[in-house]
Every structure is written in C-alpha cells, then in structure tokens.
N, C-alpha and C positions, 0 to 999 in steps of 0.2 A: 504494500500500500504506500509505504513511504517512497517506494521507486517509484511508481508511477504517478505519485504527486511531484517528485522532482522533476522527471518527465515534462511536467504539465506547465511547472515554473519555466523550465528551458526552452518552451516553445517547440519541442519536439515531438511531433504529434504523429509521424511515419512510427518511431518506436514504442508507442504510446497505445496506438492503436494494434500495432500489431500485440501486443501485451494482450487486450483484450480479444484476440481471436478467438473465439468462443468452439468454431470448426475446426481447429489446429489444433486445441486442446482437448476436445474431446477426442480428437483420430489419435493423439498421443494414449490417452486413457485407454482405451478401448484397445490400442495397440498390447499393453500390459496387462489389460485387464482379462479379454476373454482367451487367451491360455489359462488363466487361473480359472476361468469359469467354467473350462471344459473338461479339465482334469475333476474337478467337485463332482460337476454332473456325470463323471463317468464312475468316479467313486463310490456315487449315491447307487447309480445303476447296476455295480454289481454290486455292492450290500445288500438292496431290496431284492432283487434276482436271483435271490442262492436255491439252492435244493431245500432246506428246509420253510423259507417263504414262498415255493411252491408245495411242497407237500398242507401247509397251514391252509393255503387257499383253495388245496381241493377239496380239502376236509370240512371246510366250512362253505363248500358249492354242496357237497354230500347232505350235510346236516341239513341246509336248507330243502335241499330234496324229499327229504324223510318226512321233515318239520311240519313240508306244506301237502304230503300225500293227505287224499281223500281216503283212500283205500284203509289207509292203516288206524287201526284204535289208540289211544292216546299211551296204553301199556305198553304195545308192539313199538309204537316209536320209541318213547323210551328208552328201551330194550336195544332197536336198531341205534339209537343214538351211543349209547355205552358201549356199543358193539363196535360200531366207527370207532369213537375216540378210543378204545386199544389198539384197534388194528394203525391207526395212524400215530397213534404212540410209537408202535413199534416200529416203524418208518419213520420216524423223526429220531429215533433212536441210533437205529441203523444207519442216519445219514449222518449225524455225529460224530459215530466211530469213525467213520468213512472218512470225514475230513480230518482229523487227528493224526490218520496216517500222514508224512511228512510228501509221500508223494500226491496223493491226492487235491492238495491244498493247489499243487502248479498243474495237474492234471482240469482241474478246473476251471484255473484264470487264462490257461492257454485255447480252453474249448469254445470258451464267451469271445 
C-alpha cells in the first residue's frame, strides 16, 4: 500500500497501474494455485473410493432393498437385515486384512 501510494506521489501511473492488474494476478494465483487443487481433489478421490466405501455403499443399497420390500413381514426383514450386516461385516473384514498386507496397499493405488 505504501508503494503504491509513492507511486501515486511520483506521478507514475504506467507502474501504478500495472500494480493493480487484477488479470495478471489472478493468472499468477491460479498458476500456483490449481496444482494444489488437483492433487487435494485426487487425494479426496481415492480416500472416498476405497474397497471398503464400496463395500459400505452396497450394503446400504441392500438394506434399503429389504427395508422397502412389500413382500416381506417386518420379522423376515429384520432377520434379512442382520443377515446382511454379517455377511458384509465379513467383507469389510476381509478387505482390511487385505490392505495391511504391504503389497496390497501399491497393488491398489497402481489399479485406480
């Protein structure tokens, strides 16, 4: 602020002006900025993406399935609903292990 008020004293209005390019400085920004924004958004994408937040999301496509039959009595869903959530325990279980192995971990980031 103080430069550009000296600026303003010295009658220098070529550098003055260009001080406020508003289009220069955001092409700078934006220059630095979206590398940083794409690595985030890609970070996000495989964190949310994994085998276990797919496993989660069929399981609760299932349940609602069950939830909303006409056919079944409110026990029988029940029932089906407890019956899912083991069965999909054990597959979130299993995917787990799976990743703890040391190769698994780059067997995955290399697949996405």
């Amino acid at each position: 602020l103080e430069w550009r008020a000296g600026m303003a004293e010295s009658l220098n209005y070529e550098e003055l002006s260009a001080s406020f390019d508003v289009e220069k400085i955001q092409k700078y920004r934006n220059a630095l900025l979206i590398p940083l924004f794409t690595e985030i958004k890609s970070a996000i994408k495989h964190l949310t993406h994994s085998r276990q937040y797919e496993i989660l999301n069929d399981f609760e496509a299932a349940k609602a399935t069950v939830l909303t039959s006409a056919t079944l009595s409110k026990a029988e869903k029940v029932a089906k609903v407890e019956s899912l959530k083991e069965k999909y325990r054990l597959l979130l279980e299993i995917s787990r292990m799976d990743d703890k192995k040391p190769n698994a971990a780059i067997k995955i980031m290399t697949t996405q």
